[in-house]
SEFIZA-3560 file (N, C-alpha, C; in Angstrom, 3 decimals):
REM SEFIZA-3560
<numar><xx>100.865</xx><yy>102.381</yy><zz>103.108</zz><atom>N</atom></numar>
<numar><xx>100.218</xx><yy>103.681</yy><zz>103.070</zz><atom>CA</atom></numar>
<numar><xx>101.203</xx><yy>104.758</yy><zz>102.623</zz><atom>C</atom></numar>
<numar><xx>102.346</xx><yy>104.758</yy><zz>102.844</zz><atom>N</atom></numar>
<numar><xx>103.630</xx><yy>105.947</yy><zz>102.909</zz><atom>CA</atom></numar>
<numar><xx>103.260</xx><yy>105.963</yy><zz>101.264</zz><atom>C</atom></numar>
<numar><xx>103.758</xx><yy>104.486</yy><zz>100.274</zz><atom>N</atom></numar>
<numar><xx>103.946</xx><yy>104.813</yy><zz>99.050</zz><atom>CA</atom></numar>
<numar><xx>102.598</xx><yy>104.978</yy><zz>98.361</zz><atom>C</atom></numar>
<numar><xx>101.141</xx><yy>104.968</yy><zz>98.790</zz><atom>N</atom></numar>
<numar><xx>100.307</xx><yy>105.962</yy><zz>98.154</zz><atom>CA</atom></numar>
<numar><xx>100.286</xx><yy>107.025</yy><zz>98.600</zz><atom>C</atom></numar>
<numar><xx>100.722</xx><yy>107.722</yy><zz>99.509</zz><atom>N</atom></numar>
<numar><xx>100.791</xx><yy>109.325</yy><zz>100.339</zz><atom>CA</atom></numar>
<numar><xx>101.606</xx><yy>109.631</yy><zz>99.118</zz><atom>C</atom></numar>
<numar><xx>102.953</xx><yy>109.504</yy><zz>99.003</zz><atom>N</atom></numar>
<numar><xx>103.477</xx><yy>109.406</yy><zz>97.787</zz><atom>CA</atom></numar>
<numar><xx>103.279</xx><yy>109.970</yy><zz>96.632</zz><atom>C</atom></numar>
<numar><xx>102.700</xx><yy>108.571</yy><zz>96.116</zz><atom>N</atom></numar>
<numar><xx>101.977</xx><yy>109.241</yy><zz>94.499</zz><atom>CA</atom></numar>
<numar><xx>100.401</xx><yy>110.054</yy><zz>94.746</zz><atom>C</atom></numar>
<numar><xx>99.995</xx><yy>110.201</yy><zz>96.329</zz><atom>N</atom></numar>
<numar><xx>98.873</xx><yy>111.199</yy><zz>95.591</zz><atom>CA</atom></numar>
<numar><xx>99.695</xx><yy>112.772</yy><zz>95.917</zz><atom>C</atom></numar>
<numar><xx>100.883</xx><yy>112.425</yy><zz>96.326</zz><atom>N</atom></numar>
<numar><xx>102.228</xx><yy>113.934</yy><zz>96.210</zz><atom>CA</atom></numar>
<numar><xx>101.899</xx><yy>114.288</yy><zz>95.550</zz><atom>C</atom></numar>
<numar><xx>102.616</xx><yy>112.891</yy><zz>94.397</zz><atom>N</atom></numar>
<numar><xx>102.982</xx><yy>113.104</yy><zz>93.200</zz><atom>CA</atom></numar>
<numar><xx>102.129</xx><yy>113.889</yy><zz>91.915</zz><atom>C</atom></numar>
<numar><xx>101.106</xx><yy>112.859</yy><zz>92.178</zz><atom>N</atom></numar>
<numar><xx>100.023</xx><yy>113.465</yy><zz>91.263</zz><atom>CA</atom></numar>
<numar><xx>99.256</xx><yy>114.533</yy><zz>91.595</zz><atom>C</atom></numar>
<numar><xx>99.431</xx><yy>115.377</yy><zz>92.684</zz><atom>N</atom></numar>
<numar><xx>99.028</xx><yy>116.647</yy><zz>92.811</zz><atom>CA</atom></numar>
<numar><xx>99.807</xx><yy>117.832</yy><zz>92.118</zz><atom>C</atom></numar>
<numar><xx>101.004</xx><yy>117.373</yy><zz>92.150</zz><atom>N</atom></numar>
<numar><xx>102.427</xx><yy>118.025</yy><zz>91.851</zz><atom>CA</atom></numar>
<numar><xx>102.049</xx><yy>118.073</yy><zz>89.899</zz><atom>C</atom></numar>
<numar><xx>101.719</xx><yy>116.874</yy><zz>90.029</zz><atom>N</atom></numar>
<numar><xx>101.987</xx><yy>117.066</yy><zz>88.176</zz><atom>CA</atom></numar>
<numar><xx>100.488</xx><yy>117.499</yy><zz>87.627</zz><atom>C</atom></numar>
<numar><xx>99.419</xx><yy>117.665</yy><zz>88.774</zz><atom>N</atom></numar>
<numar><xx>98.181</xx><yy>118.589</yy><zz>88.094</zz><atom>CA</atom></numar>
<numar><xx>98.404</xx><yy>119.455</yy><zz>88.367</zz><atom>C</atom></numar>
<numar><xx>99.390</xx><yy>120.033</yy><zz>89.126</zz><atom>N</atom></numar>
<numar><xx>99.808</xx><yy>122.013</yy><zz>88.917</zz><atom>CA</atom></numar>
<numar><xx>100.543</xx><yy>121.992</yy><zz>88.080</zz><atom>C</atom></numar>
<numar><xx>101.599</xx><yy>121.470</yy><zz>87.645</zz><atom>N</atom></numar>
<numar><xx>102.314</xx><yy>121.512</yy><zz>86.471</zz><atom>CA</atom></numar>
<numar><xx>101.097</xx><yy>121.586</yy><zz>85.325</zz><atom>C</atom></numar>
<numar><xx>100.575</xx><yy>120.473</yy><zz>85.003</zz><atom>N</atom></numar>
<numar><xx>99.090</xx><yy>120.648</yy><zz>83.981</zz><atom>CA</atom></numar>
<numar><xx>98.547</xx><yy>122.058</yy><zz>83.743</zz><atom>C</atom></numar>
<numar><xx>98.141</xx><yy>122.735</yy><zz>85.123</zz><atom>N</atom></numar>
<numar><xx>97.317</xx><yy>123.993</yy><zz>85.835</zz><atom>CA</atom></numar>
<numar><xx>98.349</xx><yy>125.143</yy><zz>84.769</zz><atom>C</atom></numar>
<numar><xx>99.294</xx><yy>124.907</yy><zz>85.067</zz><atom>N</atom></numar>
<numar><xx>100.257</xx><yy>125.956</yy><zz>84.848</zz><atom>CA</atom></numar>
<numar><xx>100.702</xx><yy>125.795</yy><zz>83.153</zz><atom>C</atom></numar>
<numar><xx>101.033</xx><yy>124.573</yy><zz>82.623</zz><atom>N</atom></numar>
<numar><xx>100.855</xx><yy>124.569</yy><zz>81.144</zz><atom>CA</atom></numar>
<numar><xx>99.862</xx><yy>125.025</yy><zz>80.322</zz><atom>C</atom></numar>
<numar><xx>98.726</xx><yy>124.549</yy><zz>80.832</zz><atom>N</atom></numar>
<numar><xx>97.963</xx><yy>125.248</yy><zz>80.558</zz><atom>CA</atom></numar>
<numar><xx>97.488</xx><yy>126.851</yy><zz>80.516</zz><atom>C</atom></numar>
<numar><xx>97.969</xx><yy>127.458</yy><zz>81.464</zz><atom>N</atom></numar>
<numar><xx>97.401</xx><yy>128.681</yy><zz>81.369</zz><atom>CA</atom></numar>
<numar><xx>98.836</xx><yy>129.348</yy><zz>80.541</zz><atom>C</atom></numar>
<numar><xx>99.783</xx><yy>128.908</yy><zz>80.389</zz><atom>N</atom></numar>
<numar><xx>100.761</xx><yy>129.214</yy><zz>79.570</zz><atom>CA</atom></numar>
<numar><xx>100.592</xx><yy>129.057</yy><zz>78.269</zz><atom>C</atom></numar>
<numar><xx>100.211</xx><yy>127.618</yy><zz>78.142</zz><atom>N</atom></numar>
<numar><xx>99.530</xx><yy>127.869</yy><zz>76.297</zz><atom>CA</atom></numar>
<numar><xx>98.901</xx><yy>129.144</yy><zz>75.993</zz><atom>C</atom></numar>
<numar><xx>97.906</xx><yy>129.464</yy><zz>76.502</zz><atom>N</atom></numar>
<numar><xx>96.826</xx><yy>130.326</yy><zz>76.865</zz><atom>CA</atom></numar>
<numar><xx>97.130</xx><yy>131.748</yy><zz>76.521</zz><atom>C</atom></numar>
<numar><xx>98.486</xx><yy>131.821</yy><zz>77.619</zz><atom>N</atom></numar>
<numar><xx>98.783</xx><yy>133.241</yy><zz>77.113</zz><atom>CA</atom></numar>
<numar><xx>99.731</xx><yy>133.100</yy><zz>76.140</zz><atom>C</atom></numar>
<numar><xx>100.129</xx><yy>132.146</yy><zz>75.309</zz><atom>N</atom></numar>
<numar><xx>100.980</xx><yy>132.136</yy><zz>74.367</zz><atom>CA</atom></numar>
<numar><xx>100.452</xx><yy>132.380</yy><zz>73.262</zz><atom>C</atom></numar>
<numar><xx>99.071</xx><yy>132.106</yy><zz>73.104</zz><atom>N</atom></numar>
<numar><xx>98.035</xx><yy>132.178</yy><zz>72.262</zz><atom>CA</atom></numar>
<numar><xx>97.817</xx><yy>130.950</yy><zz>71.336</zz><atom>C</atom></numar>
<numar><xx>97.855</xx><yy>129.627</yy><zz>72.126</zz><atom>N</atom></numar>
<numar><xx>97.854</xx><yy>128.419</yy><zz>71.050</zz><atom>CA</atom></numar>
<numar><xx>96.637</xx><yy>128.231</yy><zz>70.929</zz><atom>C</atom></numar>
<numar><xx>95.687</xx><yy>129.067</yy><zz>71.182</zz><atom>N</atom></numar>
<numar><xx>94.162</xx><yy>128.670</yy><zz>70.606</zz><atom>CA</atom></numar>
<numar><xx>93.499</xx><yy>127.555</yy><zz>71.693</zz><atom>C</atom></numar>
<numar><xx>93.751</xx><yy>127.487</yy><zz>73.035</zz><atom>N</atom></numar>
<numar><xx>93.115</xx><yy>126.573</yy><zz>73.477</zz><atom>CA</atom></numar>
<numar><xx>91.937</xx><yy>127.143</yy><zz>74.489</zz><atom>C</atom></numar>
<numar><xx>91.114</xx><yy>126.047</yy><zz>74.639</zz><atom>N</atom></numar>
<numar><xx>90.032</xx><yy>126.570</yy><zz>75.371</zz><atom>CA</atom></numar>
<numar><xx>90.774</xx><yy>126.221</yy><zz>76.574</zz><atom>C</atom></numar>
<numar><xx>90.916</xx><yy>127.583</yy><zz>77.451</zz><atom>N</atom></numar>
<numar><xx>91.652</xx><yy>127.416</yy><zz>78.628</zz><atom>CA</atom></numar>
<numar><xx>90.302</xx><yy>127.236</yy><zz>79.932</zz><atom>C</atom></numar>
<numar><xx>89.415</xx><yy>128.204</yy><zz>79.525</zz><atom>N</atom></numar>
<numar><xx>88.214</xx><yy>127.688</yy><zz>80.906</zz><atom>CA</atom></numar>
<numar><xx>87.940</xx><yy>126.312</yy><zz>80.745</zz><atom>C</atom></numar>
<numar><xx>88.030</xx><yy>125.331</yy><zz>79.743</zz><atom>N</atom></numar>
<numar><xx>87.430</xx><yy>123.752</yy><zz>80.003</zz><atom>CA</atom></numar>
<numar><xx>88.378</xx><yy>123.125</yy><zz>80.324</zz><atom>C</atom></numar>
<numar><xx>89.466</xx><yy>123.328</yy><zz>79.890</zz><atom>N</atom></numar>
<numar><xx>90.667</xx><yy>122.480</yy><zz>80.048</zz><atom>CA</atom></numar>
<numar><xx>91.027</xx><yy>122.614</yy><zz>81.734</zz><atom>C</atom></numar>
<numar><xx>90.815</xx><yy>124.074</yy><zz>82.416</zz><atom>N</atom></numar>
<numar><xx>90.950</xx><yy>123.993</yy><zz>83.691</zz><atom>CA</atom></numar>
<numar><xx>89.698</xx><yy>123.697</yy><zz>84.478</zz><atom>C</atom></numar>
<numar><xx>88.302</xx><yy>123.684</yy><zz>83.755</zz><atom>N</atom></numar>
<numar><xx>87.411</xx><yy>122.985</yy><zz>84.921</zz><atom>CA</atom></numar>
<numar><xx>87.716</xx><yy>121.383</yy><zz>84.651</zz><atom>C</atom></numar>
<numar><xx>87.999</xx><yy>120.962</yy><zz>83.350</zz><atom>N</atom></numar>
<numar><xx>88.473</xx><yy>119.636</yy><zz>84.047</zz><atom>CA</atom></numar>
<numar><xx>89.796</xx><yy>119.117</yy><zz>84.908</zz><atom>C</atom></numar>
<numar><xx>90.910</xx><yy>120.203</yy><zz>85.211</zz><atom>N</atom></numar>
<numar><xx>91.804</xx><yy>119.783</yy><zz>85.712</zz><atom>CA</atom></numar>
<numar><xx>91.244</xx><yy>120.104</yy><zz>87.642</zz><atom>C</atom></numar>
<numar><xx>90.271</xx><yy>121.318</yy><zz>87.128</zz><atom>N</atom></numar>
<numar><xx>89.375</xx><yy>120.702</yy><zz>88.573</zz><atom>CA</atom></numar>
<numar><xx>88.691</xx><yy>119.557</yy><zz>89.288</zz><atom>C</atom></numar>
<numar><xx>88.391</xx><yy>119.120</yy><zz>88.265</zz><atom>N</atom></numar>
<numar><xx>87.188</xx><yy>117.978</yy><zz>88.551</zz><atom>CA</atom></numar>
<numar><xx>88.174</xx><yy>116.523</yy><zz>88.840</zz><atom>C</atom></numar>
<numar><xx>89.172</xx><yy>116.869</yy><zz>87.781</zz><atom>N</atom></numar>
<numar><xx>90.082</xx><yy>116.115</yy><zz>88.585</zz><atom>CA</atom></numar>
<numar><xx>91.020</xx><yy>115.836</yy><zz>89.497</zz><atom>C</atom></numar>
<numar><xx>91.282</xx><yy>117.140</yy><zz>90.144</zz><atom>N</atom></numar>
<numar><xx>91.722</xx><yy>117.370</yy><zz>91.588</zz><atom>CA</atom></numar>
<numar><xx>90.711</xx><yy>116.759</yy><zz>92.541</zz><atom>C</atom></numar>
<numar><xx>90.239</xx><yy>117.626</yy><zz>92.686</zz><atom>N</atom></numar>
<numar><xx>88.318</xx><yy>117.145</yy><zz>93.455</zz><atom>CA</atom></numar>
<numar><xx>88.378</xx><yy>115.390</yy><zz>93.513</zz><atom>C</atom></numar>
<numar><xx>88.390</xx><yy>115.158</yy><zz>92.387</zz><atom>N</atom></numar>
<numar><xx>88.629</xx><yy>113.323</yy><zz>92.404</zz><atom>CA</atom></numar>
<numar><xx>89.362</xx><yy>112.725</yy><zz>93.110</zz><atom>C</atom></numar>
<numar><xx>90.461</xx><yy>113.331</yy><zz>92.441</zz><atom>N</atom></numar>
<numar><xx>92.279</xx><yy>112.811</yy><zz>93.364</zz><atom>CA</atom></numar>
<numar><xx>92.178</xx><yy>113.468</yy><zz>95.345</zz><atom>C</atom></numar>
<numar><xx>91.167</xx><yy>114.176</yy><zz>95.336</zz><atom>N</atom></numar>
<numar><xx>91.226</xx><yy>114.729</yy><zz>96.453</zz><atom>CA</atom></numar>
<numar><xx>90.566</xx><yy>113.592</yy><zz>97.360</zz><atom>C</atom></numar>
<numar><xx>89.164</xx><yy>113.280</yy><zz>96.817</zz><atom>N</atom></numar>
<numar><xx>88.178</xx><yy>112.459</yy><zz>97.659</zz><atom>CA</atom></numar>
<numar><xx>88.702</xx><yy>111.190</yy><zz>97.397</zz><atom>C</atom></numar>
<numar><xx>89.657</xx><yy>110.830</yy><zz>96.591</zz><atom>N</atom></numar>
<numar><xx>90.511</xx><yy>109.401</yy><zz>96.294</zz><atom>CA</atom></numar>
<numar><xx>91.133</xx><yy>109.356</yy><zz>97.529</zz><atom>C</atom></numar>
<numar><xx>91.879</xx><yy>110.051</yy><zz>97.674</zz><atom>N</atom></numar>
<numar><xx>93.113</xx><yy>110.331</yy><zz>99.136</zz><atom>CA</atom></numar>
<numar><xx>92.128</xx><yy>110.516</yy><zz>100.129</zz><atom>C</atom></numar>
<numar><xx>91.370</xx><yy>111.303</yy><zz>100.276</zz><atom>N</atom></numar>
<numar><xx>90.664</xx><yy>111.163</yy><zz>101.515</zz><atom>CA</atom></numar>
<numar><xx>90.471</xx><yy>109.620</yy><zz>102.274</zz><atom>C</atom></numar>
<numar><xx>89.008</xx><yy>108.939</yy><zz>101.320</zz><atom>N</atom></numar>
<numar><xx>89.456</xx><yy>107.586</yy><zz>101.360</zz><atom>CA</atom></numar>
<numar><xx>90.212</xx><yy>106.732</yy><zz>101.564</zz><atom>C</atom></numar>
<numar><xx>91.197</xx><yy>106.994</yy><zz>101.371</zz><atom>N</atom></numar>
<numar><xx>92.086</xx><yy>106.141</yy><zz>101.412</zz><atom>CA</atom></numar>
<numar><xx>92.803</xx><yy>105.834</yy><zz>102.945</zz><atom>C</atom></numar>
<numar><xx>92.807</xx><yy>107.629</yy><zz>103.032</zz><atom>N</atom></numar>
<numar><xx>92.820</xx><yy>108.308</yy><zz>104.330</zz><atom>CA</atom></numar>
<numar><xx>92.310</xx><yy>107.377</yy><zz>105.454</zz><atom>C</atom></numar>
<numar><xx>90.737</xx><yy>107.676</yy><zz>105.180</zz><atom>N</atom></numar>
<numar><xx>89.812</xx><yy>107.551</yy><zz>106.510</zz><atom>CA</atom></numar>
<numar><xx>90.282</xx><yy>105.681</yy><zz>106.650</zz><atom>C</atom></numar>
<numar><xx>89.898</xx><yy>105.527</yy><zz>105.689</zz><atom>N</atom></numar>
<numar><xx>90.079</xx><yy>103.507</yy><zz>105.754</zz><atom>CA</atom></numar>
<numar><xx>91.100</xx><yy>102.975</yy><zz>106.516</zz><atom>C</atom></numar>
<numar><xx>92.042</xx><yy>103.696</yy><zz>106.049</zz><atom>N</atom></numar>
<numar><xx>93.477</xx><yy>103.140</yy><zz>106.696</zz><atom>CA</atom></numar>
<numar><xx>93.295</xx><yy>103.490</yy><zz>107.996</zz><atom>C</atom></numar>
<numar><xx>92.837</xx><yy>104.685</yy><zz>108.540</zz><atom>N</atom></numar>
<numar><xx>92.698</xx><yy>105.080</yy><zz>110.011</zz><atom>CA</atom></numar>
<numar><xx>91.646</xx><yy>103.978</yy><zz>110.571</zz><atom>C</atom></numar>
<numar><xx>90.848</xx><yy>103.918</yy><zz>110.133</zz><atom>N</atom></numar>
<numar><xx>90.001</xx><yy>102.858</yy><zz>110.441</zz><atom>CA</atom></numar>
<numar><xx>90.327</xx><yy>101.686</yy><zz>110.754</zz><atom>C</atom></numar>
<numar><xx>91.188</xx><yy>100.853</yy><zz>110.161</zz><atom>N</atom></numar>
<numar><xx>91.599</xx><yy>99.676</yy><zz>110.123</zz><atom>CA</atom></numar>
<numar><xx>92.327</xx><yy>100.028</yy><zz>111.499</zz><atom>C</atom></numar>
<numar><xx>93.746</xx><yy>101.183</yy><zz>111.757</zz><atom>N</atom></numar>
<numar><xx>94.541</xx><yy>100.947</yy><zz>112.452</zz><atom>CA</atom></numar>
<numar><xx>93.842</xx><yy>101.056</yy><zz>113.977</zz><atom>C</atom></numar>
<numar><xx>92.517</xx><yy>101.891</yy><zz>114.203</zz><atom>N</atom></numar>
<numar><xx>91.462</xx><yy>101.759</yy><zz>115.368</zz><atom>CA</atom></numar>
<numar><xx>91.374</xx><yy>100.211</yy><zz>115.281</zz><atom>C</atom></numar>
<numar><xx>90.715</xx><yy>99.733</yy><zz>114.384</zz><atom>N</atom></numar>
<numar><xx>90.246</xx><yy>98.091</yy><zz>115.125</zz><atom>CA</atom></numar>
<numar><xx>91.114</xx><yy>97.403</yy><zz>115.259</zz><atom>C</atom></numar>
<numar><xx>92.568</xx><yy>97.394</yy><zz>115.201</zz><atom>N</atom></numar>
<numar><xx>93.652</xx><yy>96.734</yy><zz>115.657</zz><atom>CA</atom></numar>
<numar><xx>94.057</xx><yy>96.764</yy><zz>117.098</zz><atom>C</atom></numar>
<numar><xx>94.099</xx><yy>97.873</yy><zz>117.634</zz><atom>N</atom></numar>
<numar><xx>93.789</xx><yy>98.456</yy><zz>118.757</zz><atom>CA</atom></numar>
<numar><xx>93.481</xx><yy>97.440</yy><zz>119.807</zz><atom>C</atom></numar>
//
């Protein structure tokens, strides 16, 4: 469990980095559509979020019926 706690760190860490490139293109003026590019870096938080949750509850689960 530790080394997926881990990478869903990780990969939270590198969709703010994303979050933040993005809105930097943006004001740099590279022509990008910055509202789609950040509702999908939503949709994929939201994902990575209810991924970890899961992952979450299961593991708690398991360690109750050991019990």
């Amino acid at each position: 469990m530790l080394d997926k706690a881990r990478f869903f760190n990780t990969s939270e860490g590198s969709l703010e980095e994303c979050r933040y490139y993005v809105m930097l293109a943006s004001d740099l003026g590279y022509g990008i559509d910055r509202d789609a590019m950040l509702r999908s870096l939503d949709e994929v938080s939201r994902m990575l979020h209810a991924y970890a949750e899961s992952i979450r509850k299961n593991a708690a689960g398991r360690q109750i019926d050991r019990s």
